[in-house]
C-alpha positions in Angstrom: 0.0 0.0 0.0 2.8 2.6 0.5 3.9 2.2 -3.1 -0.3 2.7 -4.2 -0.7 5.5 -6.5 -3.5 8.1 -6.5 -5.8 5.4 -8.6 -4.6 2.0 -7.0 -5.8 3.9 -4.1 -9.1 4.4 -5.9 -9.5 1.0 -7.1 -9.2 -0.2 -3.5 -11.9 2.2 -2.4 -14.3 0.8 -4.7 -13.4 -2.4 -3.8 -14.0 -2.3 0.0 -17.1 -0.7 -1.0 -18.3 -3.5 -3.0 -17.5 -5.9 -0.1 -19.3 -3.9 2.2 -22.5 -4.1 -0.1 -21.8 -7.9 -1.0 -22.0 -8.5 2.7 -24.7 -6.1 3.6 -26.8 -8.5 0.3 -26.2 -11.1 2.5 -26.7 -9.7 5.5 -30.5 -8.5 4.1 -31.2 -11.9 2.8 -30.5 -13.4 6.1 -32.6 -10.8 8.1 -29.3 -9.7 10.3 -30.2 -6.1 11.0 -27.1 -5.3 12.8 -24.8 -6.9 10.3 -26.6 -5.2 7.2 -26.3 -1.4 9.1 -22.7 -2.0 9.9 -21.6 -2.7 6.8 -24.0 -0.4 4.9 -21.7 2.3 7.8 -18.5 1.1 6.5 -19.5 1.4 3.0 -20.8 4.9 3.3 -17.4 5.7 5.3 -15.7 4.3 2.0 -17.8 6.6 -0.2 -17.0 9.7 1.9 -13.6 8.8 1.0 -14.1 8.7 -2.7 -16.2 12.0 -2.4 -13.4 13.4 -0.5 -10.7 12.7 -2.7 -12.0 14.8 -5.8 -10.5 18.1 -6.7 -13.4 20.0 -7.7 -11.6 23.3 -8.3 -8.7 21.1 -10.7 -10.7 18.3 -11.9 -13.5 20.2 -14.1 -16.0 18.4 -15.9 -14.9 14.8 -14.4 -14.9 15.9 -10.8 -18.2 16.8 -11.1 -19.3 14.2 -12.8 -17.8 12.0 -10.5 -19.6 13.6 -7.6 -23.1 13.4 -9.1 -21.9 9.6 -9.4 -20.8 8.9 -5.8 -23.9 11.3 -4.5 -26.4 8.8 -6.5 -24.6 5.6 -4.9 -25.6 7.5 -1.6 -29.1 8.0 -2.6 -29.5 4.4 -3.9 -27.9 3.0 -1.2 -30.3 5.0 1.6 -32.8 3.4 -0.3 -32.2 0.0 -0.6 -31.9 0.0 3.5 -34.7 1.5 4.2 -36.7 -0.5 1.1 -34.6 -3.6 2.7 -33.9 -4.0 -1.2 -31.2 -6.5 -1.7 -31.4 -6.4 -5.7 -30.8 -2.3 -5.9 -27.7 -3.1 -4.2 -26.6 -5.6 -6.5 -26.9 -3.0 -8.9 -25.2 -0.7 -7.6 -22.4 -3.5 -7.4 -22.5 -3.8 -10.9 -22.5 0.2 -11.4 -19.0 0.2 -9.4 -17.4 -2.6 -10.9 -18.1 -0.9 -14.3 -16.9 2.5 -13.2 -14.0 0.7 -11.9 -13.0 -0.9 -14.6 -12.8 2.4 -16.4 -10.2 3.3 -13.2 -8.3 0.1 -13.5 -8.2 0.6 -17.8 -6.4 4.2 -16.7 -4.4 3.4 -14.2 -2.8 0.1 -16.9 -1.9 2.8 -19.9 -0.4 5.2 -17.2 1.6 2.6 -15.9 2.9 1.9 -19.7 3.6 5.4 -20.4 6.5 7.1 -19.6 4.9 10.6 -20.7 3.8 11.9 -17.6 5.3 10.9 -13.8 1.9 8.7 -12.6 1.3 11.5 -9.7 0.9 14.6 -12.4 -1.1 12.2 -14.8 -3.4 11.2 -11.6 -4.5 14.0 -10.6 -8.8 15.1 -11.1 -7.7 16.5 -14.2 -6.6 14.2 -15.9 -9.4 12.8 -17.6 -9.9 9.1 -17.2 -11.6 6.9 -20.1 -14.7 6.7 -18.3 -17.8 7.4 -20.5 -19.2 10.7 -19.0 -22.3 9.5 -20.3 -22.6 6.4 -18.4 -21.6 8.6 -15.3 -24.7 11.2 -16.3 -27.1 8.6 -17.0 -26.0 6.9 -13.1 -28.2 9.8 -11.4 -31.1 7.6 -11.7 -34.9 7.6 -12.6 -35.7 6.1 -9.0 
């Protein structure tokens, strides 16, 4: 973890966060209350991480876009406790592992260039190959 770039450290975000939600699925299907709020907690502390991380004054269009993502997870998420809603949360798994294989995509062809040192090329501006339109469309018609 001390060698982690800026987006290994993302990836590993969105990967705590899935587990989190994986275990909070089971945790619904099996009726454990304290289980399902605990890790639905940790998940949400993950998320505040993510939302924390953006550079909204550097990252333009991206950063925002990215916010109106991780503020839509929240939402969805809210409701899938209260709804007890095991299958909006494997959606939202799905929704991660796709907008974190756009982070993992980035992170592989910085890594194989040598254009840019991998913290510069990192940063919010940089814009990664995620399609903002996917992003967009993730505020939801709930």
């Amino acid at each position: 973890m001390r060698n982690a770039n800026p987006i290994d450290l993302v990836i590993m975000l969105y990967d705590i966060l899935a587990r989190d939600l994986h275990a909070a699925i089971e945790a619904m299907r099996a009726s454990n209350i304290e289980l399902r709020s605990a890790k639905l907690k940790h998940g949400f502390l993950a998320l505040q991480q993510l939302e924390g991380s953006l550079n909204m004054e550097e990252g333009g269009e991206l950063a925002t876009n990215m916010s109106r993502f991780y503020s839509m997870l929240r939402g969805q998420m809210v409701k899938a406790q209260v709804r007890q809603d095991a299958a909006a949360l494997e959606e939202l798994v799905q929704l991660l592992f796709s907008v974190r294989e756009a982070w993992v995509e980035l992170n592989t062809k910085l890594a194989g260039s040598a254009q840019a040192p991998l913290s510069e090329a990192a940063s919010p501006a940089a814009k990664p190959a995620l399609d903002t339109a996917q992003v967009q469309t993730a505020s939801w018609k709930a």
